[in-house]
C-alpha positions as CSV (number, residue, x, y, z in Angstrom):
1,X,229.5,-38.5,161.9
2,X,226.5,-39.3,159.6
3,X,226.2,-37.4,157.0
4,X,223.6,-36.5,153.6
5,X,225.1,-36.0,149.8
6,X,223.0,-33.8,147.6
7,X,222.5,-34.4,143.7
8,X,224.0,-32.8,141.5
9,X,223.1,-29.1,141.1
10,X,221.6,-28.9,144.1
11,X,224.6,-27.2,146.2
12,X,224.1,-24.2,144.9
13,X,222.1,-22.1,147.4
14,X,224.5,-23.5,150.1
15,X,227.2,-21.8,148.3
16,X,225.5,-18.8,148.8
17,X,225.0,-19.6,152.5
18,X,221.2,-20.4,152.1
19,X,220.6,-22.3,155.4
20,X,217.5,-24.5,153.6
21,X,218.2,-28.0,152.2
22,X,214.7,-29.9,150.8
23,X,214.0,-33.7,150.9
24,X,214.0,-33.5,147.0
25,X,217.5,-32.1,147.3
26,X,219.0,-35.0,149.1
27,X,220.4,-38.0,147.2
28,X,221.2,-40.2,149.9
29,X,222.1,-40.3,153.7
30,X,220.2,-39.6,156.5
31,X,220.6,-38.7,160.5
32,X,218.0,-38.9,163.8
33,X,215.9,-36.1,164.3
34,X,217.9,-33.3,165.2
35,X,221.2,-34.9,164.9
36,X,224.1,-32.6,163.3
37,X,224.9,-34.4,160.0
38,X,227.6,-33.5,157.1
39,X,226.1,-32.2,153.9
40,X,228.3,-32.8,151.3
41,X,227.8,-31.9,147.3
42,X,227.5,-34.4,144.8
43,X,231.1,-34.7,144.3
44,X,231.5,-35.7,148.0
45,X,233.2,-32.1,148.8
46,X,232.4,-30.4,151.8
47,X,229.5,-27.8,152.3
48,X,228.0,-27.4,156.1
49,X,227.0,-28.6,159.2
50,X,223.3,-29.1,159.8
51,X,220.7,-30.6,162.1
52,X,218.9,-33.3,160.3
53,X,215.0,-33.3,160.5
54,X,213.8,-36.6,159.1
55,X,209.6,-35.4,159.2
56,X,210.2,-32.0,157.4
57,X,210.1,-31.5,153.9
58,X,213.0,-28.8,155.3
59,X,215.1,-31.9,155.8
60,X,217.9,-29.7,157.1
61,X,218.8,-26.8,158.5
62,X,222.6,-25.7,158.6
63,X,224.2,-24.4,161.5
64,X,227.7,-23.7,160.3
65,X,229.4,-23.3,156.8
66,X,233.1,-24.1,158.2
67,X,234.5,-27.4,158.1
68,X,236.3,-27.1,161.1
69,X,233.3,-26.2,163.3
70,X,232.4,-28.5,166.1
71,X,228.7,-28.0,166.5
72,X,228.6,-28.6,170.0
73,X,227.4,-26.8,173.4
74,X,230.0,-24.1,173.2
75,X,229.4,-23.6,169.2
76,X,225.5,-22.8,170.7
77,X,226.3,-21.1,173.9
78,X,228.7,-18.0,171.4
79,X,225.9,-18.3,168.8
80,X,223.2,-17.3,171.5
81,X,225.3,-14.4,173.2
82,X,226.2,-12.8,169.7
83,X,222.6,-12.6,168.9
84,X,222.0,-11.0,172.3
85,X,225.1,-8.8,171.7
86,X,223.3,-7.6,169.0
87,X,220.4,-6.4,170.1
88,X,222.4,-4.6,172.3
89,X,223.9,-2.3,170.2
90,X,220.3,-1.4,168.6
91,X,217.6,1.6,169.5
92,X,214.8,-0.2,170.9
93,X,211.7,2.2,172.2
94,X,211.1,-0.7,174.9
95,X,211.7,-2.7,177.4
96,X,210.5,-5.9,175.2
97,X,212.7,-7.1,171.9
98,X,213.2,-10.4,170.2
99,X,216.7,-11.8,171.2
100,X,216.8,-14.7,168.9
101,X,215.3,-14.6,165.6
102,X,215.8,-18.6,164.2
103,X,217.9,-18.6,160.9
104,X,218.6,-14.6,160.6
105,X,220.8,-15.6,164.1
106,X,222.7,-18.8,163.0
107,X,219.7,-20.9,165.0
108,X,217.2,-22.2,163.0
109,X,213.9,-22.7,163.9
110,X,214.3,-21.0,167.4
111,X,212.6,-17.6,168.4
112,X,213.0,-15.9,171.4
113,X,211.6,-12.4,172.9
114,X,212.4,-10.9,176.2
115,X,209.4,-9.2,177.9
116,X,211.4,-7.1,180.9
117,X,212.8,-9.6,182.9
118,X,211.3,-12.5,181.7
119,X,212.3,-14.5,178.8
120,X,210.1,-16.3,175.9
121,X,211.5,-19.1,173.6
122,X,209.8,-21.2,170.8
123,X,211.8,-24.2,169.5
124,X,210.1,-25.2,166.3
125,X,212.6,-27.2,164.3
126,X,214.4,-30.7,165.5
127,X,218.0,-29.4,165.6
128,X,217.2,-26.5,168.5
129,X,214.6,-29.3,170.0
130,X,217.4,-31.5,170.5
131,X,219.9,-28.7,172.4
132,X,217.4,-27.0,174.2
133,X,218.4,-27.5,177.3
134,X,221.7,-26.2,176.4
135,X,220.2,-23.5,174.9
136,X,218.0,-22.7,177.8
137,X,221.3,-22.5,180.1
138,X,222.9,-20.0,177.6
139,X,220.3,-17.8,177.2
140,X,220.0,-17.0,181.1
141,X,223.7,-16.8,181.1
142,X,224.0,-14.1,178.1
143,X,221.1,-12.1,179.6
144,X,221.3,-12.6,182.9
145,X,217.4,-12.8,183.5
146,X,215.8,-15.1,186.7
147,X,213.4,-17.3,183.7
148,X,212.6,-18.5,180.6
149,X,208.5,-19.5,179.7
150,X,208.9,-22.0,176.5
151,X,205.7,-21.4,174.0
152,X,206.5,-24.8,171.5
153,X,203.2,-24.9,170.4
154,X,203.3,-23.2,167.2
155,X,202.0,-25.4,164.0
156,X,205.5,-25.8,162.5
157,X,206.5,-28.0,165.0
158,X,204.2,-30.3,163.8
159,X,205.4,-30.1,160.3
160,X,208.9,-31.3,162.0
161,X,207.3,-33.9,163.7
162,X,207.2,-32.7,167.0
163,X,204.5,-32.7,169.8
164,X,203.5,-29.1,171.2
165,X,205.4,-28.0,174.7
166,X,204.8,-25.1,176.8
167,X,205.6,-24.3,180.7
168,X,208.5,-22.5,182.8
169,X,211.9,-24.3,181.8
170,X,214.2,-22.2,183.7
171,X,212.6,-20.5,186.9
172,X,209.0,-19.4,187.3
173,X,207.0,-16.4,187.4
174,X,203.6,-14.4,186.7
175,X,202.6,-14.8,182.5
176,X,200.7,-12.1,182.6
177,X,203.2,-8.9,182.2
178,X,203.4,-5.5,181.0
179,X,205.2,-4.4,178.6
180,X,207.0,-0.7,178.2
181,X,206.5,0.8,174.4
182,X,207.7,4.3,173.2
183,X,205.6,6.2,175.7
184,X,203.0,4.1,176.5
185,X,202.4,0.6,178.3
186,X,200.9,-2.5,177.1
187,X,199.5,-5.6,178.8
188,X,199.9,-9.1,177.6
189,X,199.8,-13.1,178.6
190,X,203.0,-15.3,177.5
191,X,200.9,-18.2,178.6
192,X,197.9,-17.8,176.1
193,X,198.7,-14.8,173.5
194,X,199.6,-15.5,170.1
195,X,203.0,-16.4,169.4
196,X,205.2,-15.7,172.6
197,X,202.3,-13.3,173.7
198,X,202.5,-10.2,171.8
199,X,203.9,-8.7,168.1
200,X,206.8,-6.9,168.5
201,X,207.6,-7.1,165.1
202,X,205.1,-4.1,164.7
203,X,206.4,-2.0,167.1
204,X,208.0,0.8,165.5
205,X,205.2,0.8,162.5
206,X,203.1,1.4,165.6
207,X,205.3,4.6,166.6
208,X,205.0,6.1,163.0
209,X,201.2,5.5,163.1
210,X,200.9,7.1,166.1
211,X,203.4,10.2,164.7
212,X,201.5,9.9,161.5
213,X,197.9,10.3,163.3
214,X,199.7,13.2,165.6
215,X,200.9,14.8,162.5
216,X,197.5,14.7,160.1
217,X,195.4,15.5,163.0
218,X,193.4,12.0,162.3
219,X,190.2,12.2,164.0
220,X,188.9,9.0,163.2
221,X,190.3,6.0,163.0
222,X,190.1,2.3,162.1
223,X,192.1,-0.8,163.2
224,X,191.7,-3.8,162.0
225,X,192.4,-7.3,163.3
226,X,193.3,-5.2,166.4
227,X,194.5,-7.8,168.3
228,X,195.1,-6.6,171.9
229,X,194.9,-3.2,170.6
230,X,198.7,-2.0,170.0
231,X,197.5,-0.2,167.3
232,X,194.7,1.6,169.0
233,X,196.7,2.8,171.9
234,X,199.4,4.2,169.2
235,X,196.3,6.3,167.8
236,X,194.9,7.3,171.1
237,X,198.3,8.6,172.1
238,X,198.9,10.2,168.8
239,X,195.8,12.5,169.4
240,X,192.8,10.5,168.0
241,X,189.4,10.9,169.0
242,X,188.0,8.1,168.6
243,X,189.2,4.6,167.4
244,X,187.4,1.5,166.2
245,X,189.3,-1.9,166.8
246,X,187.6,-4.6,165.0
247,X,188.6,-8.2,166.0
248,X,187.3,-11.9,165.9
249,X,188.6,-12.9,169.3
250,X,186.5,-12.1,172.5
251,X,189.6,-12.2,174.9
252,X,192.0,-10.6,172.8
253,X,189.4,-7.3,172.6
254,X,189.1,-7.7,176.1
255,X,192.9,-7.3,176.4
256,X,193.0,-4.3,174.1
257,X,190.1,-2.7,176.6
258,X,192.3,-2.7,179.5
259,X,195.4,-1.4,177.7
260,X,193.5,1.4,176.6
261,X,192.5,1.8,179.9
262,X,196.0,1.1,181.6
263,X,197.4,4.2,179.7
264,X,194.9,6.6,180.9
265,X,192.5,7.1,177.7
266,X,188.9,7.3,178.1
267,X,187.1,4.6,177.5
268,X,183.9,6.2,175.2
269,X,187.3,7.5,172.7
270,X,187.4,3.8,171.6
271,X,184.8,0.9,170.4
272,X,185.8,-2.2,170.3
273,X,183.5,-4.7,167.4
274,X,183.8,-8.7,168.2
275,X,183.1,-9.3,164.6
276,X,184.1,-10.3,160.7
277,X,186.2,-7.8,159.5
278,X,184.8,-7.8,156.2
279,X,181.7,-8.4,157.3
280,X,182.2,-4.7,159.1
281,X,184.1,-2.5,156.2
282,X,181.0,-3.4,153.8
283,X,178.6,-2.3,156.6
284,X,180.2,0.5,157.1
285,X,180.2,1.5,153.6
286,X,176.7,1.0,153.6
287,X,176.3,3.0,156.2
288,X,178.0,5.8,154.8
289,X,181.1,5.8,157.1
290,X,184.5,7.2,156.8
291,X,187.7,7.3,158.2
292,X,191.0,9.3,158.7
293,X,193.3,6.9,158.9
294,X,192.9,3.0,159.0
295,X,195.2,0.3,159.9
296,X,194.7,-3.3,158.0
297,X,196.9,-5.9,159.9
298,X,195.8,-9.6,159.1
299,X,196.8,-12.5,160.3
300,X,199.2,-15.0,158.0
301,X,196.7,-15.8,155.4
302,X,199.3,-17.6,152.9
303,X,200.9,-20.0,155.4
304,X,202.9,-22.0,152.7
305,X,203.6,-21.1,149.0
306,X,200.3,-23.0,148.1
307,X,198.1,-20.7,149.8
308,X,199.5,-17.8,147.9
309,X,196.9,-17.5,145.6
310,X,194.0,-17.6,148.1
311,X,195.6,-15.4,150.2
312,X,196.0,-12.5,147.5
313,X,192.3,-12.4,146.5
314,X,191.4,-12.1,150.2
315,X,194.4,-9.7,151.1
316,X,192.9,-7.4,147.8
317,X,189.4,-7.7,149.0
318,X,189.8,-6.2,152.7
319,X,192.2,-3.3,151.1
320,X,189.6,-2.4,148.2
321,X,187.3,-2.0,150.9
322,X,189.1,-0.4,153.2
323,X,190.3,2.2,150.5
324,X,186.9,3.0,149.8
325,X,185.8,4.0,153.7
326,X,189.6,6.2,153.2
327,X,188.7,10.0,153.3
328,X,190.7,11.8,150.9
329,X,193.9,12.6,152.4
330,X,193.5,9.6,154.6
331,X,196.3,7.2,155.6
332,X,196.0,4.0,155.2
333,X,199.1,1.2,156.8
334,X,198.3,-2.5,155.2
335,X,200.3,-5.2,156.0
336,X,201.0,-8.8,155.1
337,X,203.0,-11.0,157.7
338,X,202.8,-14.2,154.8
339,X,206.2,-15.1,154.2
340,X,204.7,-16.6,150.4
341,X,204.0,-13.0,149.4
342,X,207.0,-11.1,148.0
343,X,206.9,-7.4,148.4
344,X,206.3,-6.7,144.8
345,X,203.4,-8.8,145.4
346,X,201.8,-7.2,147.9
347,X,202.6,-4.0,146.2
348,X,200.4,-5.1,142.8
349,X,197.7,-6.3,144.9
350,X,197.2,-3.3,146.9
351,X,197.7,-1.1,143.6
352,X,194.5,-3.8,141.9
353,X,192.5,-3.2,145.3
354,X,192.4,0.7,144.3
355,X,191.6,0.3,141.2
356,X,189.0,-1.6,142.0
357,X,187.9,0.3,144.6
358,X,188.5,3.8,142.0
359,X,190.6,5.1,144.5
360,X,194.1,6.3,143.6
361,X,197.1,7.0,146.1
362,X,200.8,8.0,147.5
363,X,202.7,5.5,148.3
364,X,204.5,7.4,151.1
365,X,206.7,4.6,152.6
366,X,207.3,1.1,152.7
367,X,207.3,-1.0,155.8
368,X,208.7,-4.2,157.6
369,X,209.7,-5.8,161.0
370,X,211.5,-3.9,163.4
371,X,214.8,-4.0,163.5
372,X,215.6,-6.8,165.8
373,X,213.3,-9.3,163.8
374,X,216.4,-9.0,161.2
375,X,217.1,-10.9,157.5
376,X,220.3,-11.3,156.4
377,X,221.8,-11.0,153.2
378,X,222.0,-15.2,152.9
379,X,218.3,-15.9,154.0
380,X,215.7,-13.2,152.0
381,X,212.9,-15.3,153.6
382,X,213.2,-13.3,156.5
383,X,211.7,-10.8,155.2
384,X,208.2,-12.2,156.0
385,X,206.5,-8.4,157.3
386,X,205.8,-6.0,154.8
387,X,203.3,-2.8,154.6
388,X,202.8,0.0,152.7
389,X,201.4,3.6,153.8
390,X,198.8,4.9,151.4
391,X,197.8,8.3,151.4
392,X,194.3,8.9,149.4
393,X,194.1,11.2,146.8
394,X,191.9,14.2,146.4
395,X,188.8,13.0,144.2
């Protein structure tokens, strides 16, 4: 068994059960890509088991904590049927949930959702690269489901190193599928969508924006970075009437078209702009518009630590303006998905955007993923979605 020896002082978050360990933590040793390796402290005393990733400044990521566990294909096959057992014993509004959720599940670096029968898995770290096919087998086994879609082309696994991979790896089957969602249906492509082919992370924020909408009697309303219009449906089927969706990608408003369509919504209740979002708010505040309610949900813009800066100016900017098209007694949900950005963060910047914009505001409730996206107590990184419902003041 190879093995790594960190210096001295660097054990500590491994103590603590972080699952992490950085090149600049490693003193000596090494292992082939993917390869389970012993991490021992300075002293030469035990600490975990972990799958080596020699091209990631991650250069490790552990699997177990226990010296007497044999990370092997039965140590993979329990850890993947007691994240599935999980999500079993949760309240899901739908028929579509992430099974696996990488190091919140003991599997670093691995994500997969199940949309209905079929199943989608990213494996974006070396360690989960190396047993997939093991880890293909046990997921059919734990869930029972005819086929598994791999979507391995997300950009971290080129910060580990490894080429992109996509394509059926266990049966085969139609990518475009609908999805069931609290009381509506939503249409979506595992093949080309972003990540596995939707965001089901959002998916009980878009059940309180629709109860919220319902319950204000929002009229009009604004989502931004729409996507394939989740939000949108949520407000049509919460009693809005009418929606703008603002997004940059042609197929993607395309998509959000047809779900509005698919659940029975007229189509003049909902314009759909293939534009700039910021471009659009300060146009429509030139123009004079307003709105009831507004949803801001951008995509990652601080994708490493280094981009946090960057990211917070431009994550101020689009909620000054879209607190100043908020009518008084307005809702707004913002939203950051950037891992880099703490809560707290987010919080002062979105508190600097109104008073920049003059606007003051409740916060009425703080947001994140849903439920099966989890963090655990050992790994705070998980908690990379946060958002915050504003209500406007009265002037």
């Amino acid at each position: 068994m190879k093995s790594i020896r960190l210096k001295e002082g660097k054990e500590r978050s491994l103590l603590r059960r972080h699952p992490w360990i950085f090149e600049s933590a490693i003193a000596k040793g090494g292992g082939d890509a993917g390869e389970t390796v012993r991490v021992d402290a300075h002293d030469g005393s035990f600490l975990a088991w972990a799958a080596f990733s020699p091209a990631s400044k991650i250069r490790a990521r552990c699997w177990s904590f226990d010296a007497a566990q044999r990370i092997d294909a039965a140590f993979l096959t329990q850890t993947v049927q007691r994240a599935v057992a999980v999500r079993q014993r949760l309240a899901i509004a739908s028929d579509s949930m992430r099974l696996v959720h990488g190091e919140s599940d003991g599997l670093p670096g691995l994500i997969v959702d199940r949309y209905g029968d079929t199943l989608v898995a990213q494996f974006t770290s070396a360690g989960v690269e190396r047993w997939k096919a093991v880890i293909a087998d046990a997921l059919l086994a734990a869930t029972g489901l005819p086929r598994l879609y791999e979507r391995s082309d997300a950009n971290a696994r080129q910060l580990e190193g490894l080429p992109p991979a996509t394509g059926w790896l266990r049966g085969e089957g139609p990518t475009e599928l609908t999805l069931r969602e609290h009381a509506w249906r939503l249409g979506l492509d595992i093949a080309t969508g972003h990540k596995t082919g939707f965001y089901l992370d959002q998916r009980d924020s878009r059940g309180k924006f629709s109860d919220t909408v319902r319950r204000l009697g929002s009229q009009r309303v604004l989502n931004c970075y729409c996507y394939t219009g989740g939000f949108t449906v949520a407000a049509l089927a919460g009693g809005a009437a009418h929606v703008t969706s603002i997004d940059s990608s042609g197929p993607a408003l395309e998509r959000a078209r047809a779900n509005v369509a698919l659940n029975g919504f007229e189509a003049p209740r909902a314009d759909f702009l293939d534009a700039d979002v910021n471009a659009s708010l300060r146009r429509f505040i030139e123009e004079g518009r307003s709105f009831d309610a507004i949803v801001l949900d951008p995509p990652k813009l601080a994708p490493t630590a280094a981009h946090a800066e960057r990211a917070a100016r431009a994550y101020k900017d689009i909620n000054r303006l879209g607190l100043k098209l908020l009518e008084p007694g307005g809702v707004l949900f913002t939203y950051s998905c950037s891992g880099s950005i703490p809560f707290d963060l987010f919080h002062k910047i979105v508190a600097s955007a109104g008073a920049d914009a003059g606007v003051d505001g409740y916060i009425t409730e703080r947001l994140g993923g849903a439920p099966d996206h989890p963090m655990t107590l050992a790994f705070p990184e998980g908690e990379y979605l946060k958002g915050l419902v504003v209500m406007r003041k009265a002037a």
